[in-house]
C-alpha positions as CSV (number, residue, x, y, z in Angstrom):
1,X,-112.6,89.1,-77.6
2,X,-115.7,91.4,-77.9
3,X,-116.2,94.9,-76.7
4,X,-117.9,95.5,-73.8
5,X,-120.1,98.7,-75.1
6,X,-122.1,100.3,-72.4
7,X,-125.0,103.0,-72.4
8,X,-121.6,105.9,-72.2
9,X,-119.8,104.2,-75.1
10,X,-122.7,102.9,-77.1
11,X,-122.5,106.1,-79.3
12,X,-118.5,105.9,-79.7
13,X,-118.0,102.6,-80.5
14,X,-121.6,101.6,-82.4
15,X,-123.0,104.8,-84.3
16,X,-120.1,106.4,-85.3
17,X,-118.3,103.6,-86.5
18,X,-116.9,103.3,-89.8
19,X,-117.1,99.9,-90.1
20,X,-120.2,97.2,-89.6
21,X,-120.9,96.7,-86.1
22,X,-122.4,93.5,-84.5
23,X,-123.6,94.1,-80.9
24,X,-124.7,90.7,-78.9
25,X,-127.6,92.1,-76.1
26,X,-127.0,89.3,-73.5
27,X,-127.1,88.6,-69.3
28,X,-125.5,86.5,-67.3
29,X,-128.3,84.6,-66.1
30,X,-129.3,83.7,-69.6
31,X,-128.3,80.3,-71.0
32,X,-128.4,80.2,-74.6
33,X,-126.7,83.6,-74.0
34,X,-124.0,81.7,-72.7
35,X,-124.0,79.0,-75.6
36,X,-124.0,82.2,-78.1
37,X,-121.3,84.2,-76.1
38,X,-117.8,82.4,-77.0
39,X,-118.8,82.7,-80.6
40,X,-119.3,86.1,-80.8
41,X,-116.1,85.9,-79.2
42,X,-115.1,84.3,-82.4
43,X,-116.2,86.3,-84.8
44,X,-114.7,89.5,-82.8
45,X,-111.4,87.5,-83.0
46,X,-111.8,86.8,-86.7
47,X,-113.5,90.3,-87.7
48,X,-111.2,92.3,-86.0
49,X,-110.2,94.5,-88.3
50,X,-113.2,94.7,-90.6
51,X,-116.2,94.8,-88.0
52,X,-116.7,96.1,-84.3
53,X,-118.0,93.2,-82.1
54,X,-119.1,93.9,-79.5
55,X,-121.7,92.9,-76.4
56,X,-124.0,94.7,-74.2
57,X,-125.0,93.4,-71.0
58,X,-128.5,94.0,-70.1
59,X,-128.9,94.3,-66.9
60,X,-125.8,96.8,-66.6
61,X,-126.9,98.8,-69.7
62,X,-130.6,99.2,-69.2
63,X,-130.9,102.7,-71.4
64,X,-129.6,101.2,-74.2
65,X,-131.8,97.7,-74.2
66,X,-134.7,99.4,-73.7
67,X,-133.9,102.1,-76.5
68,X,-133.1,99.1,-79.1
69,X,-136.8,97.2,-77.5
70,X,-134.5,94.4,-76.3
71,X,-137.3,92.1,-75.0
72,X,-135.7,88.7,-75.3
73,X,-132.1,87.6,-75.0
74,X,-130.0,87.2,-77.1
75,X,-130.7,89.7,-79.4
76,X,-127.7,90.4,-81.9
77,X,-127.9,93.7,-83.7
78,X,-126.1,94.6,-87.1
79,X,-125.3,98.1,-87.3
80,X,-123.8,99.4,-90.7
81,X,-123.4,103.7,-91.1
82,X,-124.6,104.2,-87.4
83,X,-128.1,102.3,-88.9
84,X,-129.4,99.2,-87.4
85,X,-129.6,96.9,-90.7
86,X,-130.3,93.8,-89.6
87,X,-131.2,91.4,-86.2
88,X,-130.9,88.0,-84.6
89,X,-132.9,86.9,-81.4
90,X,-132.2,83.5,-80.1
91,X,-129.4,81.4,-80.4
92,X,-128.4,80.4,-83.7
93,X,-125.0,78.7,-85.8
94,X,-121.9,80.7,-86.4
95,X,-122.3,80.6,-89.7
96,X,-125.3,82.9,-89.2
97,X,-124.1,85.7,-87.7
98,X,-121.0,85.6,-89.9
99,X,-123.4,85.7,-92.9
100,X,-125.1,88.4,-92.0
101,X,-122.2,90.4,-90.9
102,X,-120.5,89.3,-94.6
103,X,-123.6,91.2,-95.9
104,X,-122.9,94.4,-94.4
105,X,-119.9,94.2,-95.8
106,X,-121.0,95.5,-99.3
């Protein structure tokens, strides 16, 4: 299961992680945010002691979207050394995400 990171944990659990972090921006009212959703589940399952999943709703945790520019949903950021590295907006495959998580692996 993924981390629910808020605007008070953000810091904690995102920059100062040792480890690559992927944080899915999503809502509740958002559909393919809902077909992307159980698979960052996945991946937090099958990361979980490599990586920090984690997910950030929007509406909840407006500081942080809007400090990020989070203008469409979802957006998945990859955060390596408390440094966004990478992004994703929109739903896409599995094997996506995990690729680009793989890459911050390095």
């Amino acid at each position: 299961m993924a981390l629910e990171i808020t605007d008070g944990n953000f810091d904690e659990l995102v920059l100062k992680s040792d480890k690559p972090v992927l944080v899915d921006f999503w809502a509740e009212w958002c559909g393919p945010c809902r077909m992307v959703g159980p698979v960052v589940d996945e991946i937090a399952n099958e990361f979980g002691a490599t990586a920090v999943v984690g997910k950030v709703n929007v509406d909840h945790n407006p500081v942080i979207a809007s400090q990020y520019g989070i203008m469409s949903i979802p957006a998945l950021l990859f955060f390596k050394d408390g440094k966004l590295v990478d992004k994703q907006v929109g739903a896409v495959p599995k094997h996506v995400l995990v690729s680009k998580l793989n890459s911050q692996m390095a």
